[in-house]
N, C-alpha and C positions, 0 to 999 in steps of 0.2 A: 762850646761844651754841650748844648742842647739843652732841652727842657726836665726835669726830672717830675719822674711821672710814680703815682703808685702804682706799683710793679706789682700787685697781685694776680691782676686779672692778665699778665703778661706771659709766654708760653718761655718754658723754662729758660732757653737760650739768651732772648732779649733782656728778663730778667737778671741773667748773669750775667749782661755787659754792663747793666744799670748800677747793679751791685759792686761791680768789681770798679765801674770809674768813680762810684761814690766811695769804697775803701780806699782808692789810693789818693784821694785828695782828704778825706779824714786823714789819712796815716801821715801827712804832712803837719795837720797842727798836733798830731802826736810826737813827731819827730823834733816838731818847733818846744813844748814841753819839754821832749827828751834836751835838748840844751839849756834848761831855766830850771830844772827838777835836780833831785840829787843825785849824788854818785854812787849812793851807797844802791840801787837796787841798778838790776838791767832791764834792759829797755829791747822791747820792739822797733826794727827797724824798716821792716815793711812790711803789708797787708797782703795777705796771699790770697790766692785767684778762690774766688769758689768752689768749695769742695776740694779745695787742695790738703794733703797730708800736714800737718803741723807739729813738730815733734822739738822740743825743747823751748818754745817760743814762748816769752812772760811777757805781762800786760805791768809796768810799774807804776800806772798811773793813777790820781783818783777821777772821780768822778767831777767833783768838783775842779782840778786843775783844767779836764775838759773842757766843761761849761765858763772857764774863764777864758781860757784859750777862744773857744767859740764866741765870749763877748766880747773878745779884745779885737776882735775880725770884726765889729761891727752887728754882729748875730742879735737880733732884738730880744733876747731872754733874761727873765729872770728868774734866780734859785727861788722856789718856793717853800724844799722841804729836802732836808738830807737825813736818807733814811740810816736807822739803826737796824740791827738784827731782833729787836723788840718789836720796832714799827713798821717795819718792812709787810705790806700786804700779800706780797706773791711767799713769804715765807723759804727766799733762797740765798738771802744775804750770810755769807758765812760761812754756807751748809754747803752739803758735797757736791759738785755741779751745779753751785751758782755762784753770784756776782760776788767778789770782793768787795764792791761800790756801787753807790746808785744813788739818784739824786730826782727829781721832779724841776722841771722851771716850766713856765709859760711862756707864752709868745705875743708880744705886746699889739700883735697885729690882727688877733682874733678878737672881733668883737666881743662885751661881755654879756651883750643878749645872747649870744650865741652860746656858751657856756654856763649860764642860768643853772643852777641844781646841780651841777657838777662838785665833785669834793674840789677845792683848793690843789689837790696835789695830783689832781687825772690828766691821763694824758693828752684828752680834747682842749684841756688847757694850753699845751702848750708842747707837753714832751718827757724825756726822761732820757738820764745817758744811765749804763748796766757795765760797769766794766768787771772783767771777767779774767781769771789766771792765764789762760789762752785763748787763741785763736778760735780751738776747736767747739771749745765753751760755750763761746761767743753764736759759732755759727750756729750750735744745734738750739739756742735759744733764740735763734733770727729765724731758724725754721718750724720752732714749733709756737711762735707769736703769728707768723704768715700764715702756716695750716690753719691755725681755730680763725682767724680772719676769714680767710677765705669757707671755708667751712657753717660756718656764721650766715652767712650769702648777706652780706651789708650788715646784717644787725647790730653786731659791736663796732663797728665804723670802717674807718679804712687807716693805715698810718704808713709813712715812709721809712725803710729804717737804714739807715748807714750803719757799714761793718767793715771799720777800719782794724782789721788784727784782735786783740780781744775787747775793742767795745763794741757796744752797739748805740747808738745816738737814734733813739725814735722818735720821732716827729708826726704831727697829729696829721691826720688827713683834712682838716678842718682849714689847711690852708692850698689855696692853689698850690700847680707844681713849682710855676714860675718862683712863689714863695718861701716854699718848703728848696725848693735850689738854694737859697741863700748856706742853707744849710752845708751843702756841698761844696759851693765855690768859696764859702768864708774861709775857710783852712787855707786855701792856696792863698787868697788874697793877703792874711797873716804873717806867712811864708816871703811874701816881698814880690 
């Protein structure tokens, strides 16, 4: 599989191969949910290419069936904080063009010196999954968290983000890539 790398400072092409082999190994432990979740809503069945058209495609998952799916793969996280449309700091939970769900966990493999003064529910802790009604949802909030990143020039850090179909799974840059890979490969590994 390779190493996964933060993809910011990557020139758009390689970017979109990083991108696209992290959605389709996410859209595996989504697909492993779509068999354990119910019947009554539909389901995404694959993760489309970058910048692809997406037109009728639902996300029926939460946030939390994510982050269990990811711990059942072995993923060292844990939920810290599941947002409401009360508590939500970005203010898109709910609202028109943002997440249906959204969750915070940590990464039990970042030091907590490292972390120090951080809120309990930031991303350098550990992470966040953002699920989203679709696809496209998804991608334009994967491009405009990379823009202010990038834009930033390091300031606000750096983070990995997986976009499997409508989630987004971001992950802190506070961990190597070899690391932040766990991320990636846990879904397939789940999968059997």
């Amino acid at each position: 599989m390779g190493m996964i790398r933060d993809v910011t400072g990557l020139p758009n092409s390689a970017r979109s191969r990083v991108t696209v082999r992290a959605a389709g190994l996410v859209a595996v432990a989504l697909l492993t949910l779509a068999g354990c979740g119910s019947d009554a809503a539909a389901t995404s069945t694959a993760a489309p290419a970058v910048g692809a058209t997406v037109t009728g495609t639902t996300t029926a998952h939460t946030a939390e069936q994510v982050a269990a799916a990811l711990r059942g793969a072995g993923v060292p996280l844990a939920v810290t904080r599941v947002y409401t449309a009360d508590t939500d700091p970005n203010h898109l939970l709910g609202r028109p063009n943002g997440y249906t769900s959204k969750l915070a966990f940590t990464d039990s493999r970042i030091p907590a010196a490292e972390v120090d003064g951080f809120d309990a529910d930031a991303t350098e802790r550990g992470g966040s999954v953002e699920v989203y009604p679709d696809a496209a949802g998804a991608t334009a909030r994967k491009e405009f968290i990379q823009a202010a990143l990038k834009g930033a020039g390091g300031v606000l850090g750096s983070e990995y983000d997986y976009l499997p179909g409508g989630v987004i799974v971001r992950v802190t840059g506070k961990l190597t890539p070899d690391q932040a890979g766990v991320y990636e490969r846990a879904p397939a590994a789940a999968a059997g």
